[in-house]
PATOR-913494 format. One record per residue (C-alpha): residue number from 1; residue in one letter; x, y, z. Coordinates in pm, 1 decimal, decimal comma. Layout:
N
<NUM; 'a'; <X; Y; Z>> ...
//
This chain:
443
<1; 'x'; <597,5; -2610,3; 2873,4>> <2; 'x'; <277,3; -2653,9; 2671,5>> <3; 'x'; <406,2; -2961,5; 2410,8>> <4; 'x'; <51,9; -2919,5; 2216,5>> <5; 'x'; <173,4; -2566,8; 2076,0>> <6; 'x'; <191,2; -2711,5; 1779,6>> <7; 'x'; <45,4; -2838,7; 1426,5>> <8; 'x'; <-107,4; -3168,6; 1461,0>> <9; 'x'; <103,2; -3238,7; 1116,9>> <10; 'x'; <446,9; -3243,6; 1392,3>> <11; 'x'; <271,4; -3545,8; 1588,3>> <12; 'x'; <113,6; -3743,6; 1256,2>> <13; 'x'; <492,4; -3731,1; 1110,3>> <14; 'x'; <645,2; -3821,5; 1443,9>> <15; 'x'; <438,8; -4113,9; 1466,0>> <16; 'x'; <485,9; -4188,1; 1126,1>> <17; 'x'; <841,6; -4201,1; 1182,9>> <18; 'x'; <818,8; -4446,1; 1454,5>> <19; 'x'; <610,4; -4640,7; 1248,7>> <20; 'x'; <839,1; -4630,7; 998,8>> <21; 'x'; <1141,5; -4785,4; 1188,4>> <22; 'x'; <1299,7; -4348,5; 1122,0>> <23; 'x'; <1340,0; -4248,4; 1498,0>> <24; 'x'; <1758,2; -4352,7; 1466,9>> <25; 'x'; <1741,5; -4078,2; 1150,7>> <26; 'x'; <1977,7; -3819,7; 1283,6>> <27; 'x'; <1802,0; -3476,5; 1080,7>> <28; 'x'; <1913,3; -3138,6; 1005,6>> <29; 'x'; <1661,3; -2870,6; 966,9>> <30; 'x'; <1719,1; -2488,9; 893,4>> <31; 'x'; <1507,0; -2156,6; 916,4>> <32; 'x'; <1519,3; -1874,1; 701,2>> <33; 'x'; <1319,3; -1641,9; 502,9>> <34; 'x'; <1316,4; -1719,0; 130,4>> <35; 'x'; <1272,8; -1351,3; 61,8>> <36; 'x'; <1218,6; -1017,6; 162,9>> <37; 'x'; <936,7; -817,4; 129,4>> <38; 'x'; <916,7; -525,7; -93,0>> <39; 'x'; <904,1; -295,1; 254,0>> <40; 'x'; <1206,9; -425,1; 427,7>> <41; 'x'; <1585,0; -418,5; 344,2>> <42; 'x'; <1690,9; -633,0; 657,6>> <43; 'x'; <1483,4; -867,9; 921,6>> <44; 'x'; <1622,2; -850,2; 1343,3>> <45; 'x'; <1605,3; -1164,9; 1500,7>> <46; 'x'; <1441,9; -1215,9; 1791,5>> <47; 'x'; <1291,3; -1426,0; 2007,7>> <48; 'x'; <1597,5; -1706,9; 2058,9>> <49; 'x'; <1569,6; -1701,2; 2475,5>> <50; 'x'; <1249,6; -1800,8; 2434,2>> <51; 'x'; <1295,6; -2112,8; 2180,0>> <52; 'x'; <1585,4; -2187,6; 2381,6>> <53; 'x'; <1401,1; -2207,9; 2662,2>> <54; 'x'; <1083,3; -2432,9; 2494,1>> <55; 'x'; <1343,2; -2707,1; 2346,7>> <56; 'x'; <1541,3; -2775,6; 2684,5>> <57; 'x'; <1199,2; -2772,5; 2827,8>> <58; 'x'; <985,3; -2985,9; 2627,7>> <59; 'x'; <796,0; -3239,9; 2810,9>> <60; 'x'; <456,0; -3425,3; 2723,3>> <61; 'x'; <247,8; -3497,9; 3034,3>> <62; 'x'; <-9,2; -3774,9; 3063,9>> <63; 'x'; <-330,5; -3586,6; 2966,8>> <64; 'x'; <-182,1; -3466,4; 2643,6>> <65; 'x'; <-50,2; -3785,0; 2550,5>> <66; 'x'; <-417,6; -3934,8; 2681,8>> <67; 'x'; <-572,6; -3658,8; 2477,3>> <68; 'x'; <-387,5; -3790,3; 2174,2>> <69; 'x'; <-454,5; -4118,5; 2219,7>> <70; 'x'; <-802,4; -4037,5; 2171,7>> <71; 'x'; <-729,3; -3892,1; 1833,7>> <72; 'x'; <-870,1; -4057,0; 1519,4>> <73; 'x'; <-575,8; -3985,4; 1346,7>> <74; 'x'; <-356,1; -4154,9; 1638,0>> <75; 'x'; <-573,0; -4485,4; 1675,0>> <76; 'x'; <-299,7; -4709,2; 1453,3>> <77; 'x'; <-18,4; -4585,9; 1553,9>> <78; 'x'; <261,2; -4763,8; 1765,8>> <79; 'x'; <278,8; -4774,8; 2126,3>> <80; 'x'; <647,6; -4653,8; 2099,6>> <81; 'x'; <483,8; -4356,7; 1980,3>> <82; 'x'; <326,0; -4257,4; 2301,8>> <83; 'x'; <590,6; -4400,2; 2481,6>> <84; 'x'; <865,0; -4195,3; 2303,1>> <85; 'x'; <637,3; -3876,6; 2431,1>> <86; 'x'; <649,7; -3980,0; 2761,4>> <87; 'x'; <1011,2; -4000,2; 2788,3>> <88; 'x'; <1060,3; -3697,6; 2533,5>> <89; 'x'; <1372,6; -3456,2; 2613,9>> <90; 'x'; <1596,6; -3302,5; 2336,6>> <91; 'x'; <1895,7; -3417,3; 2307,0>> <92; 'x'; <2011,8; -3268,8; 1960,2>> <93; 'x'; <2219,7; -2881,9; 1881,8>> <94; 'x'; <2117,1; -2583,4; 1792,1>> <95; 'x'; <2319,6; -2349,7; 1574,3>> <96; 'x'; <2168,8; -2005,1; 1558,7>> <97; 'x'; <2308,2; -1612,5; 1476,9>> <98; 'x'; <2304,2; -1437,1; 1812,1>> <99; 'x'; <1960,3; -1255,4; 1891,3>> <100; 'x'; <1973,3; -892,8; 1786,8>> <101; 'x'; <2151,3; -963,3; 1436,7>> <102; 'x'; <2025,7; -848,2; 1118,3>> <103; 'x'; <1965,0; -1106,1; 845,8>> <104; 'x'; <1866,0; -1166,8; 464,4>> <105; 'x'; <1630,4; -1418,6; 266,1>> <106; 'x'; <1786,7; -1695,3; 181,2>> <107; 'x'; <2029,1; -1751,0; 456,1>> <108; 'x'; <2020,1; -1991,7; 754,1>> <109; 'x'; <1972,9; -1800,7; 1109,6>> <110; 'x'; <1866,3; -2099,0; 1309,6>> <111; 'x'; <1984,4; -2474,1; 1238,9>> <112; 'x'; <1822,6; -2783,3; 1425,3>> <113; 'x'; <2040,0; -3123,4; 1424,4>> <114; 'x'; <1856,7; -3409,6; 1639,5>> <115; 'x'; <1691,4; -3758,0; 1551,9>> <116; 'x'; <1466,6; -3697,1; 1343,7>> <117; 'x'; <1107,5; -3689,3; 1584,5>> <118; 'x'; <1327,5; -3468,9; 1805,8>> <119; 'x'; <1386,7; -3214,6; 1530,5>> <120; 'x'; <1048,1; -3262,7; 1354,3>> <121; 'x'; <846,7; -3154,3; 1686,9>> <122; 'x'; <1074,4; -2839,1; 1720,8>> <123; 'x'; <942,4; -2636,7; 1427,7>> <124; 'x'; <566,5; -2458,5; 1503,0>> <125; 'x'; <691,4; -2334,1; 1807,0>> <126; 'x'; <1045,7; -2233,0; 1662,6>> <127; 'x'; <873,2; -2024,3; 1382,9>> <128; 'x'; <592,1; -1866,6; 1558,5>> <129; 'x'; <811,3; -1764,4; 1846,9>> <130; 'x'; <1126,6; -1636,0; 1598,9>> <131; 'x'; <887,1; -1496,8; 1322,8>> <132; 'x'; <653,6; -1268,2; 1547,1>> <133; 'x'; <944,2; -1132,0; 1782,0>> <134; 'x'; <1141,5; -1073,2; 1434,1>> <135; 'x'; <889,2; -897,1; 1279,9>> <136; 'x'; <820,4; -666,0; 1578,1>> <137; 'x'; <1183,3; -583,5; 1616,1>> <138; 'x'; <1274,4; -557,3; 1288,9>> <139; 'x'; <941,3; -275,8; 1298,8>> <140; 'x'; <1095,6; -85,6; 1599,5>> <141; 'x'; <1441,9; -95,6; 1401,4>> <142; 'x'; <1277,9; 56,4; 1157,1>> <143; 'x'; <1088,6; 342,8; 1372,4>> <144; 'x'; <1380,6; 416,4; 1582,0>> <145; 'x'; <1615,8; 484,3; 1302,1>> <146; 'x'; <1383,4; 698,8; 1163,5>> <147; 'x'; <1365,8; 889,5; 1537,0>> <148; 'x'; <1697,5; 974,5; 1531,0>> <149; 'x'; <1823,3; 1096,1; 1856,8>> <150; 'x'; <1445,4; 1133,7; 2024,5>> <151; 'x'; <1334,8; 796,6; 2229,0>> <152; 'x'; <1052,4; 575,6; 2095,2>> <153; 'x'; <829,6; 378,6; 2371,9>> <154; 'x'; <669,1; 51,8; 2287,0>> <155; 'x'; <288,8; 175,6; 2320,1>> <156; 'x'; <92,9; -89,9; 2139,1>> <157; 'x'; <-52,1; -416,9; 2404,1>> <158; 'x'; <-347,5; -269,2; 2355,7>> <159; 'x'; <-344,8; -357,7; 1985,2>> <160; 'x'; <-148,7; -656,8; 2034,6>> <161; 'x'; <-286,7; -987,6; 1886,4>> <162; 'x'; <-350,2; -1157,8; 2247,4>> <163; 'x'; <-221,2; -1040,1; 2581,0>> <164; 'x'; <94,5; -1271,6; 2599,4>> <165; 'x'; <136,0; -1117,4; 2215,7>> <166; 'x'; <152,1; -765,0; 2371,5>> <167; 'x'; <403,9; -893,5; 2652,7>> <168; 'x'; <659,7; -1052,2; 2349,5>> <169; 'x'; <617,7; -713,4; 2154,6>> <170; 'x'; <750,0; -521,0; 2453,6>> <171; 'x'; <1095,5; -738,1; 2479,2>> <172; 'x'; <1123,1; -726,9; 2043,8>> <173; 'x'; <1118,5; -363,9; 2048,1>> <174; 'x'; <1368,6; -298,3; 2279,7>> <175; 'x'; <1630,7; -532,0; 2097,7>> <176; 'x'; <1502,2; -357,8; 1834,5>> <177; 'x'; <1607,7; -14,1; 1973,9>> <178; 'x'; <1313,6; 142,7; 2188,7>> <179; 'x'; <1394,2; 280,3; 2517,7>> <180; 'x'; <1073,1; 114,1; 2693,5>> <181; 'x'; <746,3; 23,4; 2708,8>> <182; 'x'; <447,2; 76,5; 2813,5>> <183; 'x'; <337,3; -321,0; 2927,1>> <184; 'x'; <402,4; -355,3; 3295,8>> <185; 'x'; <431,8; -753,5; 3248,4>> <186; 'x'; <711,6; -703,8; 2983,3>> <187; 'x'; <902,0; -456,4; 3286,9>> <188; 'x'; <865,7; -696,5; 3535,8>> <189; 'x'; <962,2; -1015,8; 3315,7>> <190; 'x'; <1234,6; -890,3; 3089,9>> <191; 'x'; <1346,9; -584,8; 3327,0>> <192; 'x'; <1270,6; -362,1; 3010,8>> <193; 'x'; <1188,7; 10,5; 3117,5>> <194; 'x'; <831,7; 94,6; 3135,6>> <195; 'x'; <679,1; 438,3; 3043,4>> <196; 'x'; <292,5; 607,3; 3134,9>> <197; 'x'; <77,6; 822,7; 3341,9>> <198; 'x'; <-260,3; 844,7; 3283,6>> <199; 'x'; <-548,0; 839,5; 3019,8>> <200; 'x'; <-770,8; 1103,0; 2889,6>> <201; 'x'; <-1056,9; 928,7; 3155,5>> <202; 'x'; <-797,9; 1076,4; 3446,9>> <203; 'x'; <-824,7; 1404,8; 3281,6>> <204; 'x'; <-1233,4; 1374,4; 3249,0>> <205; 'x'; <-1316,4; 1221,3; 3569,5>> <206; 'x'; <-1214,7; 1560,4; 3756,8>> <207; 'x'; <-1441,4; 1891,2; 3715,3>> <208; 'x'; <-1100,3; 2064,8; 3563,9>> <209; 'x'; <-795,7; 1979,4; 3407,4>> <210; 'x'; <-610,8; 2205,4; 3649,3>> <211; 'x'; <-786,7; 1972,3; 3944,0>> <212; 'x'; <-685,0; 1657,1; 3749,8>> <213; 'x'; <-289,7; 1767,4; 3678,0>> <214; 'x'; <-279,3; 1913,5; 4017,7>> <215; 'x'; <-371,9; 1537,2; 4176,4>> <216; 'x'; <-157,1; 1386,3; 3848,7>> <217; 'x'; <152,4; 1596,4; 4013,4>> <218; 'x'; <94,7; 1481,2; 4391,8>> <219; 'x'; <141,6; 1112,7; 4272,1>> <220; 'x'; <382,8; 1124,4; 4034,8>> <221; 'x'; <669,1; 1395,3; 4096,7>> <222; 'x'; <932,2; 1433,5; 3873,4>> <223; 'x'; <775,9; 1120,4; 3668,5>> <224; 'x'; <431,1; 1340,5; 3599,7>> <225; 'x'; <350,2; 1359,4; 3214,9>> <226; 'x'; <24,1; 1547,2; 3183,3>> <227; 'x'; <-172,0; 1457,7; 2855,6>> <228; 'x'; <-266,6; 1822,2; 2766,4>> <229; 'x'; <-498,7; 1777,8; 2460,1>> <230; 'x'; <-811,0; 1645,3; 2654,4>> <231; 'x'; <-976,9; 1967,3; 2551,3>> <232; 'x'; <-789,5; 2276,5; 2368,8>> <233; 'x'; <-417,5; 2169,8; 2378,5>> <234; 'x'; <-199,6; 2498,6; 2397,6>> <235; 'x'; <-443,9; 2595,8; 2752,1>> <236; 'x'; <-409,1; 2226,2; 2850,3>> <237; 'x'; <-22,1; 2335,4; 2790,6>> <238; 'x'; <-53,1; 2691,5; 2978,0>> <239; 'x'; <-207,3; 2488,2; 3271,1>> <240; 'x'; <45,6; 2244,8; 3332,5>> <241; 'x'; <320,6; 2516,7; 3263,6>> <242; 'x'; <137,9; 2701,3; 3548,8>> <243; 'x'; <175,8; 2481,9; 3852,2>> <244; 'x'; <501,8; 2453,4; 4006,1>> <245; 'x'; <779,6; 2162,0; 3935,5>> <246; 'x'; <858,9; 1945,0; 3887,3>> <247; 'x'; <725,1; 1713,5; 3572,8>> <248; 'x'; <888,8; 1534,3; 3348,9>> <249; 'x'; <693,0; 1696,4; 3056,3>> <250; 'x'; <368,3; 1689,6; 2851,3>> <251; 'x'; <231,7; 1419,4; 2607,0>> <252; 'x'; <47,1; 1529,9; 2253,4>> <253; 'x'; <-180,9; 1283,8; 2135,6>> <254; 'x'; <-392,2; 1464,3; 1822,6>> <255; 'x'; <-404,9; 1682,5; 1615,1>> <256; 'x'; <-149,1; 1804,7; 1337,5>> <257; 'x'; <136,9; 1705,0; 1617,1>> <258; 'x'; <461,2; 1946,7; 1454,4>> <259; 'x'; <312,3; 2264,6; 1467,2>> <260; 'x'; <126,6; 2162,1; 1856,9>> <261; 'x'; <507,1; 2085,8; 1933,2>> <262; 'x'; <633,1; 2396,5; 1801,4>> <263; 'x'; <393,8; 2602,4; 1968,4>> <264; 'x'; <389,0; 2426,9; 2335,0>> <265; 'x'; <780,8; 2410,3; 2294,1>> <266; 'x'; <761,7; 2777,5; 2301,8>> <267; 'x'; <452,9; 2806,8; 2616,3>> <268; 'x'; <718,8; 2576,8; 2800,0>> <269; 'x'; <970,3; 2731,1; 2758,4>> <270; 'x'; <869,2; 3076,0; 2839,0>> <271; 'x'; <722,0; 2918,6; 3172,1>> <272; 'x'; <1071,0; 2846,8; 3258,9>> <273; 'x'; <1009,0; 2466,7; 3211,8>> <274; 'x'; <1316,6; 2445,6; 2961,5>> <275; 'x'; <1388,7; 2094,3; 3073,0>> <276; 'x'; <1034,4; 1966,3; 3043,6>> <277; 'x'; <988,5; 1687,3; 2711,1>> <278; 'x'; <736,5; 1645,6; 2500,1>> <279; 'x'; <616,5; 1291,2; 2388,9>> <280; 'x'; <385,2; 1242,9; 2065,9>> <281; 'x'; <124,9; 931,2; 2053,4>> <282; 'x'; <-143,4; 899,8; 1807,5>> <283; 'x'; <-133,1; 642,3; 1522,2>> <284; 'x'; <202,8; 684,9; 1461,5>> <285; 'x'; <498,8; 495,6; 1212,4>> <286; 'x'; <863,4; 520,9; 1096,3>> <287; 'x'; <681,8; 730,7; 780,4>> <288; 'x'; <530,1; 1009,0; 1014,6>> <289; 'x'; <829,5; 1011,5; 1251,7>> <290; 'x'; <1028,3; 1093,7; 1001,0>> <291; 'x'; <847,1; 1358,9; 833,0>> <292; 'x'; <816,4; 1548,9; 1147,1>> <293; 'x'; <1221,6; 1475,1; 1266,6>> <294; 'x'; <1301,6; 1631,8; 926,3>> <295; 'x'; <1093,9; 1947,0; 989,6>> <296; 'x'; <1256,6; 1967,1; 1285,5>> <297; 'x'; <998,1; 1891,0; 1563,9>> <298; 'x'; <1046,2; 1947,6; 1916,1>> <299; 'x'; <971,6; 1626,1; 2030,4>> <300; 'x'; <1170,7; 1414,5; 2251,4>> <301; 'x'; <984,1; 1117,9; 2295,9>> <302; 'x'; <763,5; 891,9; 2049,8>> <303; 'x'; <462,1; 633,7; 2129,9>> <304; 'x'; <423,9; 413,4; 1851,1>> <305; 'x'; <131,3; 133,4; 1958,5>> <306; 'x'; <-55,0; -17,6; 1652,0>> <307; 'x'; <180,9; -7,9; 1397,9>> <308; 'x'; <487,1; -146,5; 1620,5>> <309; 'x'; <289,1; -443,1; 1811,8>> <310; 'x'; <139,8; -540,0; 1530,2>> <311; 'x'; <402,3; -459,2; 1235,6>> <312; 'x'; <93,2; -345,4; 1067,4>> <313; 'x'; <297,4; -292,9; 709,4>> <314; 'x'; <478,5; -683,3; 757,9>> <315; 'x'; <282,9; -862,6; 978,0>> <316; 'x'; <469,6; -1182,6; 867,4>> <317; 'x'; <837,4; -1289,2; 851,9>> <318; 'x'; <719,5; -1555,5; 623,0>> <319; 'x'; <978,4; -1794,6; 753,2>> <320; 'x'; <1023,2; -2141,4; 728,6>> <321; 'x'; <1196,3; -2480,6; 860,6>> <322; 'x'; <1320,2; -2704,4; 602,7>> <323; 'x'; <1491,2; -3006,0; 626,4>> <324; 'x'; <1859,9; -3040,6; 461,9>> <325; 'x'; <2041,8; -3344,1; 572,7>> <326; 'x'; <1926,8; -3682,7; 672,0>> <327; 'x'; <2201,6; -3965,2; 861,0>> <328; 'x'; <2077,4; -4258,4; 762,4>> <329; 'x'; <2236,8; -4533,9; 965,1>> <330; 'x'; <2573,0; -4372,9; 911,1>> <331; 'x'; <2501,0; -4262,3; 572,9>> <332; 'x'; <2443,9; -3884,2; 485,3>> <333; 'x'; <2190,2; -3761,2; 204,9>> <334; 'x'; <2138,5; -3415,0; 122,5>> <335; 'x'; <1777,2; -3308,8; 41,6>> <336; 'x'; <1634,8; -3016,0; -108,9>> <337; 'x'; <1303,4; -2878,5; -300,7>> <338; 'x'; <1340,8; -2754,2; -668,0>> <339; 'x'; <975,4; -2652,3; -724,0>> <340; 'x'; <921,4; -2349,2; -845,1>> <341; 'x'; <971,8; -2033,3; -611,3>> <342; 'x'; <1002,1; -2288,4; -319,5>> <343; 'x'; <1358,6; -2375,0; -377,7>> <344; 'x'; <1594,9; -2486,9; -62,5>> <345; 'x'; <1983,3; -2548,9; -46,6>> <346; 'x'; <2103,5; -2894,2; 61,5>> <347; 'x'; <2275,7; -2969,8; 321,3>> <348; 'x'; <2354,2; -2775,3; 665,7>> <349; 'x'; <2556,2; -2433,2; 616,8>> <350; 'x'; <2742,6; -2175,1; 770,7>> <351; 'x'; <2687,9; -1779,5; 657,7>> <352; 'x'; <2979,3; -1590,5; 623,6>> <353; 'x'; <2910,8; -1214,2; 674,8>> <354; 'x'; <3178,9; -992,4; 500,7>> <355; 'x'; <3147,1; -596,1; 478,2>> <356; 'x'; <2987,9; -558,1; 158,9>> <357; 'x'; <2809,4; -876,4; 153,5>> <358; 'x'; <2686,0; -1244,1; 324,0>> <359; 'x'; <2801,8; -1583,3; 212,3>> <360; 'x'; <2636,3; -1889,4; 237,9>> <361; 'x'; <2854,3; -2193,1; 243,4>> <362; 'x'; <2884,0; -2557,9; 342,9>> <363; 'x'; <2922,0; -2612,4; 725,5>> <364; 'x'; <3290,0; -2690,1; 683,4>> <365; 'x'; <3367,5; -2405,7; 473,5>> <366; 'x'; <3587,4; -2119,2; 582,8>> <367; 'x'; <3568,8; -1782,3; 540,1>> <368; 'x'; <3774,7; -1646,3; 209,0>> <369; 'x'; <3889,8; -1342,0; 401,6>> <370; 'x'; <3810,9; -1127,7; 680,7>> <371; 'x'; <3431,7; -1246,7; 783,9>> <372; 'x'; <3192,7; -1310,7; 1083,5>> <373; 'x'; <3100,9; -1666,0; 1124,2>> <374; 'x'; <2707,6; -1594,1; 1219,7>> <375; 'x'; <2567,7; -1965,6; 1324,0>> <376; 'x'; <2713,7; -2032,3; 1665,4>> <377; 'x'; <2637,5; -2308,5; 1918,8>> <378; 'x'; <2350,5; -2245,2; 2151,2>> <379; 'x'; <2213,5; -2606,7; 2249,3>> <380; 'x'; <2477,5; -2881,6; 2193,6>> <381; 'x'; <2415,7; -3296,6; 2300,1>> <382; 'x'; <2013,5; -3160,7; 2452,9>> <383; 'x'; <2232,7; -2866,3; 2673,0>> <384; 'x'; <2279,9; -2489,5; 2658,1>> <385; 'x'; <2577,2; -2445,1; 2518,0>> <386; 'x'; <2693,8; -2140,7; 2718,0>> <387; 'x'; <2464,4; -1889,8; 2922,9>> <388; 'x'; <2274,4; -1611,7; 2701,6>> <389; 'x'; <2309,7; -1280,1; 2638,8>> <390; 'x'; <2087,2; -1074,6; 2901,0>> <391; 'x'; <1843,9; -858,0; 2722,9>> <392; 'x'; <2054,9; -511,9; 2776,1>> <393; 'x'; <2331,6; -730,0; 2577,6>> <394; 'x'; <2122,0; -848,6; 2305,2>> <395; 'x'; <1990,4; -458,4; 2247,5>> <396; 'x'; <2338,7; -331,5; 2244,9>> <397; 'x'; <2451,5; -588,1; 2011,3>> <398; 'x'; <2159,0; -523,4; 1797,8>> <399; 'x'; <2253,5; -119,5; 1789,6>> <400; 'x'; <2632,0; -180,0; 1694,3>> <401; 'x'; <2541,7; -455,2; 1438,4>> <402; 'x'; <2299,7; -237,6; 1244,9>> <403; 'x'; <2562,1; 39,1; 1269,5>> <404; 'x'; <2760,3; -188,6; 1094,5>> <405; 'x'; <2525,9; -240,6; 773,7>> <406; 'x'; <2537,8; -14,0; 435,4>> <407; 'x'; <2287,8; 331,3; 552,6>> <408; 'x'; <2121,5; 242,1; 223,0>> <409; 'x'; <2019,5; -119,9; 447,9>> <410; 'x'; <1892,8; 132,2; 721,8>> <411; 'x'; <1662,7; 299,1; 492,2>> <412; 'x'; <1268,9; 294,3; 524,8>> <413; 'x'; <1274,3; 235,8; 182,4>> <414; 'x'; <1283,9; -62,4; -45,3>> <415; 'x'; <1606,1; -165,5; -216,1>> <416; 'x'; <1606,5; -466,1; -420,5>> <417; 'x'; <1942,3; -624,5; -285,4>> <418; 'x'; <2001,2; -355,9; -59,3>> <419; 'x'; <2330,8; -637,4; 105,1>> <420; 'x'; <2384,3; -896,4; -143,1>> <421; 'x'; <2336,4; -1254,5; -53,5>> <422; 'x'; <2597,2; -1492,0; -214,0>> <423; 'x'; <2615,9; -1863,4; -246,0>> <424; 'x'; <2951,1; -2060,1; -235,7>> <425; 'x'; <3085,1; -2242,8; -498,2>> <426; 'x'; <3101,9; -2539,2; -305,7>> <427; 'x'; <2763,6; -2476,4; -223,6>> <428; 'x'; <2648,0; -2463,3; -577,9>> <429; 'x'; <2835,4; -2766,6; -662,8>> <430; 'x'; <2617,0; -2983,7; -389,6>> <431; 'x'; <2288,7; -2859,4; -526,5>> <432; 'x'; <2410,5; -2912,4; -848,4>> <433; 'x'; <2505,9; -3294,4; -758,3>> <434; 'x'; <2196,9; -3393,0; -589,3>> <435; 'x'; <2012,9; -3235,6; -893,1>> <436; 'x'; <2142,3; -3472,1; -1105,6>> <437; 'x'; <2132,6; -3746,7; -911,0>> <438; 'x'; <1761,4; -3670,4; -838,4>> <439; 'x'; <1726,9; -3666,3; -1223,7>> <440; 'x'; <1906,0; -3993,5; -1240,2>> <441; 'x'; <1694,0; -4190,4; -989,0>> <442; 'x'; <1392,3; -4057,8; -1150,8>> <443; 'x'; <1526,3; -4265,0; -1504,6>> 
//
């Protein structure tokens, strides 16, 4: 596990701690979005097994901590420092809503408790891994809702930020609801379905398209999709309705897509091939999908590549880690920021979700009524907690939980507090003391 994945900020602070006589600080940190964006209602997480697996896993070896060491910004600091790195292994908890769960700004889906180095180090890593995987899920929440009962595939490595980016975007759309992908790596890691033929270059590479589906046919079998709009699309469509079974269908990827599906629907049909699908690619998003699933297209199948890998309309979750709670030899102090539009809530916190609404409260809160405690153990004393979810299990619970939310939630639309967010009383009454005590220190 690559340690260095991270700001060089993490390591200044973490020898500043030791420096400062801070490494027995026992922390609490928490992530969350401090609000949503104008195009999204809700936020998926994903991405948990993976920060799971980096903070039982985090080790420094000798030629990173050799490589800092030759730092500028690391030539004063204490040899417990670089010692602490070479004996580094978590040994904190981690609270965190299971993966697959739809959350809100302003409440808590991940909380970090650990000295404070331990918990410090954790949070680059944590938010780039959580954020991205978020983000694309949340995106492929979006798109499949908007799909209805046809299948969206995960089309978009291509487009991806970096290969490994393309890999992550595969796994996030299926909790997200996608039936597969097309990213072979993502199949073979993650066991997620994976979905494609061949290219236009197949189809131009032969001297006909009837020579190129004809050899498409002889390696694929019932898996054959032939791309049929190479050239004119309804004759690409009469040619692959010509040859014999069987195919799995045809793939459209230009032109004005509804009436091409309409009208090949119809060739295929005719031809006898009333079983064959049709799958759309071609710059699509949840806005076009659902355009042409309200007209009523004969499509069965959507490739969404861009727009999904890349969440092209909310390419950030614009989360962040904050610290809460401090043990200071024994002694607990809340801590909080009041600046303007950066505002946090002391101390660590349970979210209560209800039907009609979330709660934030203290940790040792209960619920008023009827409600889902969402922050559950996943890491406790530096070990998993229990074994995770499998993938499958994370998807399904992602489909029932979003079944769960108000349809207005579900919609592509923005809603301005679309699933109300509420703060306890208790709650309130904490940030209310350590305001005035903050006031009061300051006199």
């Amino acid at each position: 596990m690559n340690a260095l994945h991270t700001d060089l900020y993490q390591l200044t602070m973490a020898a500043g701690y030791y420096q400062a006589g801070k490494t027995q600080d026992r922390a609490t940190f928490e992530m969350f979005v401090r609000r949503m964006p104008y195009n999204r209602n809700f936020f998926l997480v994903a991405g948990l097994a993976q920060a799971v697996d980096y903070v039982l896993n985090l080790r420094f070896d000798k030629a990173q901590i050799d490589y800092l060491r030759s730092l500028r910004q690391f030539q004063n600091a204490p040899t417990a420092f670089f010692e602490g790195l070479e004996n580094f292994r978590f040994t904190g908890d981690i609270f965190a809503v299971r993966e697959g769960t739809p959350i809100f700004a302003g409440e808590p889906f991940l909380t970090a408790r650990a000295p404070l180095v331990e918990a410090q180090l954790l949070e680059t890593y944590l938010l780039s891994m959580i954020g991205f995987q978020t983000s694309i899920a949340t995106k492929a929440a979006r798109i499949s809702e908007a799909a209805g009962k046809a299948g969206v595939v995960e089309f978009g490595s291509r487009r991806a930020h970096s290969p490994d980016a393309g890999v992550l975007a595969g796994r996030a759309a299926f909790i997200g609801g996608c039936v597969g992908t097309s990213n072979v790596e993502t199949g073979f890691r993650y066991g997620v379905p994976v979905f494609g033929t061949a290219a236009h270059s197949w189809v131009m590479s032969f001297q006909s398209e009837t020579t190129a589906f004809e050899q498409l046919q002889q390696l694929l079998s019932d898996a054959t999709v032939y791309l049929i709009d190479s050239y004119d699309t309804l004759e690409g469509a009469r040619i692959a309705a010509g040859l014999a079974k069987p195919m799995w269908g045809v793939r459209l990827d230009s032109g004005n897509l509804l009436e091409l599906a309409r009208k090949v629907r119809v060739i295929l049909d005719q031809a006898g091939f009333t079983d064959a699908k049709i799958m759309a690619t071609g710059d699509l998003n949840e806005y076009r999908i659902i355009e042409m699933v309200a007209a009523g297209a004969p499509i069965d199948l959507y490739g969404v590549g861009t727009d999904l890998a890349t969440s092209v309309d909310c390419p950030s979750l614009g989360a962040v880690y904050k610290l809460v709670e401090l043990d200071e030899n024994g002694v607990k102090r809340f801590t909080a920021k009041f600046s303007l539009d950066k505002r946090t809530m002391p101390g660590a916190k349970q979210v209560f979700r209800y039907a009609t609404h979330d709660e934030v409260a203290c940790e040792w809160e209960c619920a008023s009524g009827d409600a889902e405690a969402l922050l559950r153990p996943v890491i406790l004393n530096g070990a998993l907690a229990e074994p995770l979810p499998t993938l499958t299990e994370v998807r399904d619970h992602a489909a029932s939980a979003l079944k769960k939310l108000p349809r207005v939630c579900r919609s592509l639309y923005g809603h301005e507090d679309a699933f109300k967010v509420k703060y306890s009383t208790k709650l309130l009454d904490v940030e209310k003391q350590l305001r005035n005590s903050i006031a009061g220190a300051g006199k």
